[in-house]
N, C-alpha and C positions, 0 to 999 in steps of 0.2 A: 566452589567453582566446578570442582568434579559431579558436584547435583542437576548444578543449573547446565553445563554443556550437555549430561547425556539426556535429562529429559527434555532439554529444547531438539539435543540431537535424534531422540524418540519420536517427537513431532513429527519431527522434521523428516524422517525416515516414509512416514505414513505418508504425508503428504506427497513426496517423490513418487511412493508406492502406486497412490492412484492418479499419479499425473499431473496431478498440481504444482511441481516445482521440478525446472532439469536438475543436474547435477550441481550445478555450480551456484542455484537457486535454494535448493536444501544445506549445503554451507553456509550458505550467508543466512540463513534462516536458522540454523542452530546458534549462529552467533547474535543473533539480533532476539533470538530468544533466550536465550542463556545469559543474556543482557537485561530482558525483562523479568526471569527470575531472581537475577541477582536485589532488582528493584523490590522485588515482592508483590505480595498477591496483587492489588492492583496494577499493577507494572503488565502483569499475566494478562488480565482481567481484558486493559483497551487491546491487548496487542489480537488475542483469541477474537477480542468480536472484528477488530478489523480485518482479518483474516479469513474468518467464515463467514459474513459477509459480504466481502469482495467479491469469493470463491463462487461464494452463491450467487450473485447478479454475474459473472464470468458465465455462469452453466445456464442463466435464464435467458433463454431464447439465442443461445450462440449458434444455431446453424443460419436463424433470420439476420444476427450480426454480422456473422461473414459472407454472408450474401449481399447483404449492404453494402461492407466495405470492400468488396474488392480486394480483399489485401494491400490495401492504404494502410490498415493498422498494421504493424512491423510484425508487433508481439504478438505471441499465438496463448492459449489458454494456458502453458510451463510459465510461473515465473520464474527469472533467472537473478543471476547475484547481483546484476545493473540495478533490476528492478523491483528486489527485494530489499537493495541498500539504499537505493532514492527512495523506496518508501518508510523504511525504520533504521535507516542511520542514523537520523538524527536524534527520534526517538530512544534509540540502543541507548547513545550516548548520552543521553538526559535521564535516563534509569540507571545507571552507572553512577553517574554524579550526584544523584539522588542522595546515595549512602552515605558521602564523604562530607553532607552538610547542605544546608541553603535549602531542605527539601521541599518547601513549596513551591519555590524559584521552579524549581528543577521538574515538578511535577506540571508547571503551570507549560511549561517548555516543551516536555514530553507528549502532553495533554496537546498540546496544539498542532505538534507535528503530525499525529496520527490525526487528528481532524482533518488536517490539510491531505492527507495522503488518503482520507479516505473519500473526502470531498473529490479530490481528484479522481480515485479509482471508478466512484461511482456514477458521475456525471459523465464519463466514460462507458460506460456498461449501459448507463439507459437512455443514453444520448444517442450514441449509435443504433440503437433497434426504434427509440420512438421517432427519433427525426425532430425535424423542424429547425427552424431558426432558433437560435441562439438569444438570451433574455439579459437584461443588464439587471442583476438581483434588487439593484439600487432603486431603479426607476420604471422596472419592468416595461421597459423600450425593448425594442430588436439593437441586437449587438452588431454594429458594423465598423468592422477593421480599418484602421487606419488607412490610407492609403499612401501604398510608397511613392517616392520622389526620385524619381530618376536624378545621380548625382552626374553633374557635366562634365 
């Protein structure tokens, strides 16, 4: 345990260093990595590439980003503990459980969370710089929102 805290807390350290994460985003990042060493080298393996490429689409073209948006996006380029626990919470805790049995289960779980968190991250990062209308992956129609109903 004293392995996996200081070298995710090592990480983690760096990444605060050059701005990548505030304070309270390198916390949660030593834990949700110290989580993935616990799981072992693949555990490392998805969490490093969902991380350094986030980071990396975050830094491609982010002055054209925020120019875009106006500051409509909340988040600025520090992830914090909100947004480094919504993205590997789930995952931490499927690398954890990993150890104690079911590990395919658990890998299958783990595996899917960091998809979805990266799916997210990403469609994010190039959605905002290239624009456009929004695609239903399904049907490759234009995505249009439901529309609300004013309740009487």
């Amino acid at each position: 345990m004293i392995v996996a805290l200081a070298s995710a807390g090592a990480a983690a350290l760096v990444a605060y260093r050059f701005r990548l994460l505030s304070s309270s985003g390198a916390v949660a990042a030593t834990l949700v990595g110290a989580a993935a060493v616990i799981g072992g080298a693949d555990w490392v393996a998805l969490l490093l590439f969902f991380f350094i490429s986030s980071t990396a689409l975050s830094a491609w073209r982010s002055a054209e980003r925020e120019q875009r948006t106006g500051g409509l996006i909340e988040k600025g380029g520090r992830r914090d503990a909100v947004q480094v626990l919504a993205n590997g919470g789930a995952f931490a805790v499927a690398a954890v459980l990993s150890t104690l049995g079911d590990t395919g289960t658990w890998q299958a779980i783990g595996a899917g969370a960091i998809a979805a968190a990266t799916a997210d991250t990403w469609s994010t990062e190039v959605g905002t710089v290239l624009g456009g209308t929004p695609r239903l992956i399904s049907a490759l129609a234009r995505f249009r929102p439901a529309r609300r109903v004013a309740s009487p």
